[in-house]
C-alpha positions as a printed NumPy array, in Angstrom:
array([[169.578,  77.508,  66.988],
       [167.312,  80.186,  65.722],
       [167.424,  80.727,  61.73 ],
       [168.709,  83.587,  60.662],
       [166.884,  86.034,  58.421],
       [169.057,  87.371,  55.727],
       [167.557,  88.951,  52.348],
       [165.017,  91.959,  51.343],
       [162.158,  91.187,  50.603],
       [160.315,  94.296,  50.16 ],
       [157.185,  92.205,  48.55 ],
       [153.944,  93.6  ,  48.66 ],
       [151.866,  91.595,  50.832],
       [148.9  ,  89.044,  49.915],
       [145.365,  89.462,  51.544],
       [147.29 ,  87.156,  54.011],
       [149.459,  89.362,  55.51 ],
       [152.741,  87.488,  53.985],
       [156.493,  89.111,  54.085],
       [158.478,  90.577,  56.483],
       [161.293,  93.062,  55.801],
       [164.643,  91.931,  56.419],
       [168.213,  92.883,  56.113],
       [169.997,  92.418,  52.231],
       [172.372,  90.318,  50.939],
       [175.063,  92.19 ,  48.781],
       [174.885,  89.595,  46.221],
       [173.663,  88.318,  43.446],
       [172.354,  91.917,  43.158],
       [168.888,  92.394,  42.107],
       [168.341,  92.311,  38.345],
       [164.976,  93.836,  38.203],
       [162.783,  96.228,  40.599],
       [160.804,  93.674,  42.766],
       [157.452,  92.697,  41.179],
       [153.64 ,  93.961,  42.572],
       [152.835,  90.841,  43.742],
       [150.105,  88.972,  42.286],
       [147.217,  88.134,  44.341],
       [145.771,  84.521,  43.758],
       [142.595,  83.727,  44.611],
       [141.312,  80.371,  44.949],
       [137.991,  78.689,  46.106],
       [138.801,  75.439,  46.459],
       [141.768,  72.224,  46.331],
       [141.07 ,  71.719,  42.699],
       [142.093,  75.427,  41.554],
       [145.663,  75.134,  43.854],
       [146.293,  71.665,  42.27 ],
       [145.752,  73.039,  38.435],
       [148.627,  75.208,  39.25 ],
       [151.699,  73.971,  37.247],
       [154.212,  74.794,  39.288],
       [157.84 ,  74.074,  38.107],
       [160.671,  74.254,  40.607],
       [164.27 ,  74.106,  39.251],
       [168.078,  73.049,  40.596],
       [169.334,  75.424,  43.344],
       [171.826,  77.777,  41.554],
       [175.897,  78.269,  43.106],
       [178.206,  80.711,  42.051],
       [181.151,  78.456,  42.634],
       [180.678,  74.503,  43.035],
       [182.561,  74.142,  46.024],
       [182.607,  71.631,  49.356],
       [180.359,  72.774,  51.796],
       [180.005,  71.474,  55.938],
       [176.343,  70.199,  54.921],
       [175.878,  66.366,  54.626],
       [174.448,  66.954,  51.287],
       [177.973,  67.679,  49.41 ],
       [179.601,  70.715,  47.46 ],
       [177.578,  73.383,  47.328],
       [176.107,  72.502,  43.219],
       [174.555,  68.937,  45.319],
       [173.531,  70.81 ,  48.004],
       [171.501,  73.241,  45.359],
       [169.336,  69.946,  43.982],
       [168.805,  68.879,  47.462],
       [167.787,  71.625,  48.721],
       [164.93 ,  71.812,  45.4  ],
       [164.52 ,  68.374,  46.216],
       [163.426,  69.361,  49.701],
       [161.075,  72.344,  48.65 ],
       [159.509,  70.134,  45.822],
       [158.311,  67.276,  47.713],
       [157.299,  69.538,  50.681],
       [154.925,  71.373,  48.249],
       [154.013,  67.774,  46.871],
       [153.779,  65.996,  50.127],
       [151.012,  68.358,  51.261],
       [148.605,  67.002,  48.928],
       [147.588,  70.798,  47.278],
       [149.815,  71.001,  44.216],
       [150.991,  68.889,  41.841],
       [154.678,  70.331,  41.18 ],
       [157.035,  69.314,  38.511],
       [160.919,  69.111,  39.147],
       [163.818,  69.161,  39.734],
       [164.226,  66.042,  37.621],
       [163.762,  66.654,  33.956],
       [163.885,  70.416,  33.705],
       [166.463,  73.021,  32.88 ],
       [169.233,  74.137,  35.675],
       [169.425,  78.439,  35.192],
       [172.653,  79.559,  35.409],
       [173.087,  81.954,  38.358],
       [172.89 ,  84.915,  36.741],
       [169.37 ,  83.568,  35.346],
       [167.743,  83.24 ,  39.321],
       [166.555,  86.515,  38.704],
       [165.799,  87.096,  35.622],
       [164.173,  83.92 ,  34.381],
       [163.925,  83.343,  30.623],
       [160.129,  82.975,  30.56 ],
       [159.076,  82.153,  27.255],
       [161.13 ,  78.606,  27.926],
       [158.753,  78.058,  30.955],
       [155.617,  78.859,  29.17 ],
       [156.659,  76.501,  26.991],
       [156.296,  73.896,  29.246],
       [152.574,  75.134,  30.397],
       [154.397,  76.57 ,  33.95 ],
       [152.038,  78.754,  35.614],
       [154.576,  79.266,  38.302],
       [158.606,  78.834,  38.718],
       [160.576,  78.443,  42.258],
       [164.484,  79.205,  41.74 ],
       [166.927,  79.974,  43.88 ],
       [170.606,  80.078,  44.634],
       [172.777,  78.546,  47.724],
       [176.329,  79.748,  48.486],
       [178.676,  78.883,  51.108],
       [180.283,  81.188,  53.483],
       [183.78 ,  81.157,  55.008],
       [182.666,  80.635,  58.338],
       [180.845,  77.687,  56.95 ],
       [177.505,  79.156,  57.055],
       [175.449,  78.58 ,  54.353],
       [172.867,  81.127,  52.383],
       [169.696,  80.741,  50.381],
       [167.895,  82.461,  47.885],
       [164.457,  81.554,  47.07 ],
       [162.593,  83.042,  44.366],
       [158.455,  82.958,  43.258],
       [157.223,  84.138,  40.006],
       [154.235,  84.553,  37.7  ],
       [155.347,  83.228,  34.338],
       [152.189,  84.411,  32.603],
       [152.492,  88.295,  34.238],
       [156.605,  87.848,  33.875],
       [156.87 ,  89.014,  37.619],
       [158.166,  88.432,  40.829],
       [155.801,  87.315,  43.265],
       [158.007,  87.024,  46.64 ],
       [161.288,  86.461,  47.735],
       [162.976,  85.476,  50.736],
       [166.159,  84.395,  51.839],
       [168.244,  82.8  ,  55.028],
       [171.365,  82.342,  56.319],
       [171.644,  78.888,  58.379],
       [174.907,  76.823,  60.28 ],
       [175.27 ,  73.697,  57.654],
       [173.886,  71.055,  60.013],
       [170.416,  73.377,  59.348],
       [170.118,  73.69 ,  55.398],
       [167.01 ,  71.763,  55.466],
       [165.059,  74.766,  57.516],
       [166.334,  76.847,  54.595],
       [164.08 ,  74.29 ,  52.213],
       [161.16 ,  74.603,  54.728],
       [161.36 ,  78.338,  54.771],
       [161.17 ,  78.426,  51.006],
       [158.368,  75.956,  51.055],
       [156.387,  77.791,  52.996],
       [156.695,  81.5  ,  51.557],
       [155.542,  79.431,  48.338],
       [152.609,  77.667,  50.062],
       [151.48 ,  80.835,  51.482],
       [151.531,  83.43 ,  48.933],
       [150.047,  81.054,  46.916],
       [147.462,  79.19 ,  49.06 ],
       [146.6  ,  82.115,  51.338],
       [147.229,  79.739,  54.42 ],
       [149.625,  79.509,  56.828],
       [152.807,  77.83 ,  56.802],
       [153.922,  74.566,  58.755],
       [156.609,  72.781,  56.382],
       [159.141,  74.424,  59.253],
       [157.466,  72.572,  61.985],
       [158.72 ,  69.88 ,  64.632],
       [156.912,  66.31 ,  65.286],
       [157.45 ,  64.656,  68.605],
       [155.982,  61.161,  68.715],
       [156.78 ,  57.675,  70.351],
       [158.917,  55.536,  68.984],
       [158.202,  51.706,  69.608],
       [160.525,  48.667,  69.256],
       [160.607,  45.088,  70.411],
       [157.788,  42.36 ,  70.527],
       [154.046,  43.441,  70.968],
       [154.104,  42.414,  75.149],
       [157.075,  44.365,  75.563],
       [157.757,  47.57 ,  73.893],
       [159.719,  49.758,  74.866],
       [158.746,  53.059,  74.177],
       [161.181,  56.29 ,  73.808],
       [160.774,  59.942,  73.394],
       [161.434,  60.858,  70.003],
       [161.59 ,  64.098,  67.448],
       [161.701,  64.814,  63.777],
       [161.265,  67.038,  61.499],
       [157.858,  67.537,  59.911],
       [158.882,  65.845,  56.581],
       [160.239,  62.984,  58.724],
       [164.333,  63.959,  58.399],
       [167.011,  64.743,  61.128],
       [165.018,  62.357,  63.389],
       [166.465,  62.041,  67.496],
       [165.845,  59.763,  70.676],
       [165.24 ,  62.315,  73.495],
       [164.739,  59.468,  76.223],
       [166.689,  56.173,  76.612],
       [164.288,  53.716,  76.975],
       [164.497,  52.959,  80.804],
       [160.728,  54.332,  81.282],
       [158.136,  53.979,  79.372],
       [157.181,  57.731,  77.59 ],
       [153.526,  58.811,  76.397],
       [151.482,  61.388,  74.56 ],
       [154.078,  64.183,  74.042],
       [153.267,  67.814,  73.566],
       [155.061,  70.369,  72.463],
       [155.453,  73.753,  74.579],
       [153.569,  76.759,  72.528],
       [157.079,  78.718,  72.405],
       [158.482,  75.423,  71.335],
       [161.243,  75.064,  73.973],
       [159.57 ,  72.191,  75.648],
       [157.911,  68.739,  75.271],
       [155.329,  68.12 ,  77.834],
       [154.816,  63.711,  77.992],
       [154.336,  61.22 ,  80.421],
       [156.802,  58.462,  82.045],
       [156.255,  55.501,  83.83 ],
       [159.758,  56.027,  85.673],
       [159.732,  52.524,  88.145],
       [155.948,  52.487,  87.927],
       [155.344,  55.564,  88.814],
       [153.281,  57.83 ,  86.58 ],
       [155.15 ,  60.961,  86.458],
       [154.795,  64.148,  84.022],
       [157.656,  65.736,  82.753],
       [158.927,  68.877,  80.802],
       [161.674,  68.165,  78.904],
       [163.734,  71.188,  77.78 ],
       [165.262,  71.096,  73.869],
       [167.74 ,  73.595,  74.287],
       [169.313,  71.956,  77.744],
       [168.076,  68.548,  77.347],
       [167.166,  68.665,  80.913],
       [163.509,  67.654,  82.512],
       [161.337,  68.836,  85.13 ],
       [159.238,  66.758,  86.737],
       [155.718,  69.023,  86.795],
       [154.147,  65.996,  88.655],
       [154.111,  62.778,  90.26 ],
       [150.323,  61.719,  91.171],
       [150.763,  58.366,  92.838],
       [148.025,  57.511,  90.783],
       [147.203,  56.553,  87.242],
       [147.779,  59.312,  84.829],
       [147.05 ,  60.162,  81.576],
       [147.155,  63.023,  79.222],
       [149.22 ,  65.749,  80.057],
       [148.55 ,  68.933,  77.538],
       [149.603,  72.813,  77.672],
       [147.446,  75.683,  77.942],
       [148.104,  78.004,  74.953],
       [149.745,  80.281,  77.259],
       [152.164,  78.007,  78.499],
       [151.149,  78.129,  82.013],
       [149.244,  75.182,  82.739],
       [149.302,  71.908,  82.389],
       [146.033,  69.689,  82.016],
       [146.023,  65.982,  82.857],
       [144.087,  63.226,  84.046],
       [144.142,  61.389,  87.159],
       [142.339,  58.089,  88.618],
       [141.248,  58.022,  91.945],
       [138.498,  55.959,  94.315],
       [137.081,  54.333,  91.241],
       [136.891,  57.876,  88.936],
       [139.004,  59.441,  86.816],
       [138.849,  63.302,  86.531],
       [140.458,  66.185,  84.284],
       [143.06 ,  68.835,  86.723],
       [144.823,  71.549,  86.131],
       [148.627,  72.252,  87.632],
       [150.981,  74.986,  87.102],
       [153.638,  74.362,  84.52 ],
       [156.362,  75.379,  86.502],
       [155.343,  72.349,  89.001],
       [154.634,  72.459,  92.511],
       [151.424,  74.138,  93.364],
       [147.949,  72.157,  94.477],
       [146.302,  71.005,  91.851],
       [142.915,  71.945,  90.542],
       [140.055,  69.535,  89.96 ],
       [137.943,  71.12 ,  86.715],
       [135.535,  67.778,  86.597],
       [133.654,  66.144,  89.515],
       [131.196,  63.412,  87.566],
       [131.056,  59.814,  87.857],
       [133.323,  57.461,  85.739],
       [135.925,  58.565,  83.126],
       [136.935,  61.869,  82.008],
       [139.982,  62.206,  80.132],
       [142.74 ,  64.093,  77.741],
       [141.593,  67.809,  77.931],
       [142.435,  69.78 ,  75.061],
       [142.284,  73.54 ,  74.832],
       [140.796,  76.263,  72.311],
       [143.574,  78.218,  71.083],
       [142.308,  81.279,  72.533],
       [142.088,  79.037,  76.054],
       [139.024,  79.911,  77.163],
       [137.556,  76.323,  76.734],
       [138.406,  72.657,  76.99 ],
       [137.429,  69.991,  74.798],
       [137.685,  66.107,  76.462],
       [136.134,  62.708,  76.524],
       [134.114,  61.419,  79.056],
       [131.826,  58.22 ,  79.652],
       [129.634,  59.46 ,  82.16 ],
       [126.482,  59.104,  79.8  ],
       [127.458,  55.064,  79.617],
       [129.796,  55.593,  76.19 ],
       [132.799,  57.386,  75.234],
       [131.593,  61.108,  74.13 ],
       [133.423,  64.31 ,  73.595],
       [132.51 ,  67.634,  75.993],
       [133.057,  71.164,  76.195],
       [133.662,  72.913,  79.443],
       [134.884,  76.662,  80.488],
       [138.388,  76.638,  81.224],
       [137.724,  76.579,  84.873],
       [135.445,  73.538,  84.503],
       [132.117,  75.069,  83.868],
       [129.266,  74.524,  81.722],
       [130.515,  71.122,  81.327],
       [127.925,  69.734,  77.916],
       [128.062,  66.641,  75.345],
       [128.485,  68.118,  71.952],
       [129.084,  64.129,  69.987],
       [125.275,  63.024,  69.138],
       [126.085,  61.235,  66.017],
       [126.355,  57.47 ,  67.038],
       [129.326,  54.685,  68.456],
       [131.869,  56.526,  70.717],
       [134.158,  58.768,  70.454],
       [138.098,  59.285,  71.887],
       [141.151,  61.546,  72.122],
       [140.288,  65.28 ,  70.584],
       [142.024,  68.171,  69.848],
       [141.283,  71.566,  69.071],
       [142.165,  73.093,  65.674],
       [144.585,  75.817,  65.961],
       [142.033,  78.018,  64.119],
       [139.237,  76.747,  66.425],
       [137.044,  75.97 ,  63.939],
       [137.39 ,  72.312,  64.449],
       [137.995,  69.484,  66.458],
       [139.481,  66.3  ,  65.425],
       [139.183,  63.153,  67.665],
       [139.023,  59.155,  66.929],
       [135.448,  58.019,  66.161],
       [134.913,  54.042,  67.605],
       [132.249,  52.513,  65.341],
       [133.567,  49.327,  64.249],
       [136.666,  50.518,  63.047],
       [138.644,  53.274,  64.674],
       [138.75 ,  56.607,  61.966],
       [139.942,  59.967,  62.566],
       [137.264,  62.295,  62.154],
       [136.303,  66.086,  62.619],
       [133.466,  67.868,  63.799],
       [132.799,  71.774,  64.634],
       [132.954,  73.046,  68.261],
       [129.115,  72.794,  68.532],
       [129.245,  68.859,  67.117],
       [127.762,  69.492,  63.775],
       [129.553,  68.984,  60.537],
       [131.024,  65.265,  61.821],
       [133.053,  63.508,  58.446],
       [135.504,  61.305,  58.698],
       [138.941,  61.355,  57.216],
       [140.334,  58.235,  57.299],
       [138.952,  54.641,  57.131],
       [141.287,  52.29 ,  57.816],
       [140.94 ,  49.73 ,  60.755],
       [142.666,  51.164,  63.475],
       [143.304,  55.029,  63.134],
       [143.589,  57.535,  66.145],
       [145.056,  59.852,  68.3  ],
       [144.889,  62.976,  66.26 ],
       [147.237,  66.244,  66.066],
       [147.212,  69.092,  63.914],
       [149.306,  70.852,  61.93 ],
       [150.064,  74.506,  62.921],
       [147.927,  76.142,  60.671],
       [145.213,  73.61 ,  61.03 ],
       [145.004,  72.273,  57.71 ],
       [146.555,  69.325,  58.281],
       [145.726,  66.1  ,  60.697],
       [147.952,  63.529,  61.755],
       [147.176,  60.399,  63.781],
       [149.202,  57.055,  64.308],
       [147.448,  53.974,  62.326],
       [148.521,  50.467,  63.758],
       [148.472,  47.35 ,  61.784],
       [145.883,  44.184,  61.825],
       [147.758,  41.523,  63.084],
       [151.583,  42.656,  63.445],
       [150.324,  45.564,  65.485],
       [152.831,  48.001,  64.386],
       [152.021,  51.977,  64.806],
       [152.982,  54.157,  62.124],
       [152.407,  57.837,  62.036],
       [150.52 ,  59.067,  58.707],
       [148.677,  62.376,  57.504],
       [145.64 ,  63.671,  55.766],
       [144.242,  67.024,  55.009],
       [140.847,  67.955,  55.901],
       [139.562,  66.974,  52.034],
       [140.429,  62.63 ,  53.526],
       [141.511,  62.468,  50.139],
       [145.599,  63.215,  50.442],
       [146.706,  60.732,  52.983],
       [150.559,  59.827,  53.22 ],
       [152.777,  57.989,  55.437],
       [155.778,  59.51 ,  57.721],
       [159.203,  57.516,  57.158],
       [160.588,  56.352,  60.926],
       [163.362,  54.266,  61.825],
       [161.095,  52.053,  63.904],
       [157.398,  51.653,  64.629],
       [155.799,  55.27 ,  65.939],
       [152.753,  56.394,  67.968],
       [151.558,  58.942,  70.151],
       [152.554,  62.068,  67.101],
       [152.243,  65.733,  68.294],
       [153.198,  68.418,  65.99 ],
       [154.274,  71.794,  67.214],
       [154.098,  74.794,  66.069],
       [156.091,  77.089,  62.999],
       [159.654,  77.172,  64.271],
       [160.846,  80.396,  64.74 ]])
């Protein structure tokens, strides 16, 4: 179910492009004319995390039960602070303080903060908000940015969502905050599919699974019965793209979120591998073997059709990945006796090694902002590393022993991979930002592999 917009924001806009107009809410009325919106500039990580950025107890106008799992609607205020806090925390840019230990404002005080108390406490920056529940059992939420030094309103924003949804309503606020103060896009309301592993090490069974970016409200999409790889999802997010072994036969399918039905795009009769979307939605990569090679096609995502063979060279190519603007393919090959990355035209042209920089390297993806790619480099160790589209620029972001299969977040500032452990062989699914010096784990319910985020929900 699509959020649903509900407050005005009327904000003037950052060099981003941030803010949307939207419809108002009749209360709490405004207190004060909407501030001019202070542009911050920053240069680097360091500047972002100096920010002290205090973010206080969701404010209700009448402590009362709500349909939410998180309580009346005065618990359902912290947790929703809770939410925004650690998402802002989590990221590895800022350094926020709260809920714990600082002062609840009443709800008259949302919006009209007393700021001499947070200068007091060095605050560059205060988040408040209220949440109040409706009849119908809908729930709205206020979110509020300001500028303690300048005493003014940086943005607002607010959303109406069914109760089973109040942790979008956290996202959202985490990522207005993010990006009118960062500059960058959000992805805090973002969807992970993975794979989600359980049983002994010979025999795991391995099930479609989805979460949400911080790791709640996670769901088994498959049962178990086949074995499911590599999922993808759809650019319009309605789909996951993966792979199943259903009775030994490699099969791709398109599984549809809002019907929870799938459509089988293809069934090779050979081994498969791979499947990815174009960033149109209307093609589907993937890799095949076949007399002794193993080449990169392309098939129409609506299935059916004759598919199209984009490489022709002798042994291995594998896991095409697309350019956002889809007019090129990044993929692995080993036809020059080792693992390398390649570029080719969309249509399988100028096919040309771009990975010169030693030991062999697997699985990359194109940046959403196709400035980089991320793969797994094999030297020793397995590490997730990046590299520009040309190869230069190669630095590694992780160095742990077994790291790989890289993903990114939608506005390409943050990569995760699954990292399995010596010995026990357990996958867990972890992030890093593109400094390699923020790394942090995912909570699952059982071991995880295979991660794909999508894109900003909408």
């Amino acid at each position: 179910m699509k959020i649903n917009h509900i407050l005005a924001l009327g904000l003037m806009l950052s060099a981003s492009g941030l803010a949307h107009a939207q419809t108002p809410v009749p209360a709490p009325a405004p207190t004060e004319a909407d501030g001019g919106g202070l542009e911050v500039t920053v240069s680097d990580d360091s500047e972002w995390q100096d920010l002290g950025i205090a973010i206080t107890t969701f404010a209700t106008d009448a402590d009362v039960p709500t349909r939410t799992n998180a309580g009346t609607t005065g618990a359902l205020g912290r947790a929703l602070s809770q939410v925004v806090a650690a998402d802002l925390k989590n990221n590895g840019l800022f350094k926020p303080s709260g809920p714990d230990g600082l002062p609840q404002p009443a709800y008259g005080q949302v919006q009209a903060p007393d700021y001499g108390t947070w200068a007091s406490r060095s605050a560059d920056m205060l988040v408040q908000g209220y949440v109040r529940a409706g009849g119908d059992g809908t729930i709205t939420v206020g979110c509020y940015l300001y500028d303690v030094a300048l005493k003014q309103q940086l943005v607002k924003g607010g959303w109406q969502v069914p109760p089973s949804d109040w942790r979008r309503a956290a996202h959202k606020c985490a990522d207005m905050v993010y990006s009118r103060l960062s500059g960058e896009s959000p992805f805090f309301d973002s969807k992970i599919a993975y794979i989600a592993e359980t049983g002994p090490k010979g025999r795991r069974m391995k099930r479609l699974a989805i979460m949400d970016s911080d790791g709640a409200n996670h769901r088994y999409l498959t049962s178990g019965q086949a074995m499911a790889l590599t999922p993808r999802y759809s650019p319009d997010y309605s789909k996951i793209l993966y792979l199943s072994y259903l009775n030994g036969q490699p099969s791709i399918y398109s599984y549809d979120l809002a019907t929870d039905r799938q459509t089988l795009i293809a069934r090779t009769g050979n081994p498969t591998l791979a499947p990815r979307w174009s960033p149109d939605g209307k093609w589907v990569l993937y890799s095949m073997a076949r007399s002794g090679t193993t080449d990169i096609y392309r098939v129409s995502a609506a299935g059916g059709g004759t598919p199209q063979r984009l490489t022709n060279g002798p042994g291995i190519n594998i896991g095409g990945s697309y350019s956002p603007d889809g007019r090129q393919i990044v993929f692995e090959s080993d036809r020059s006796g080792s693992q390398q990355i390649y570029v080719m035209n969309a249509d399988g042209s100028n096919q040309r090694r771009i990975s010169f920089f030693g030991g062999r390297a697997a699985t990359p993806e194109w940046s959403p902002r196709g400035d980089q790619i991320a793969f797994t480099h094999i030297a020793g160790n397995l590490r997730v590393a990046v590299m520009t589209p040309s190869g230069g620029g190669m630095r590694h972001l992780t160095d742990s022993w077994q790291d790989e299969a890289p993903t990114w977040s939608p506005n390409g500032r943050i990569v995760q991979f699954f990292r399995t452990s010596k010995g026990s062989g357990t996958a867990s699914i972890w992030q890093v930002d593109l400094t390699g010096r923020n790394e942090r784990k995912l909570p699952t319910p059982v071991g995880a592999s295979d991660p794909a985020w999508g894109p900003v929900r909408p």
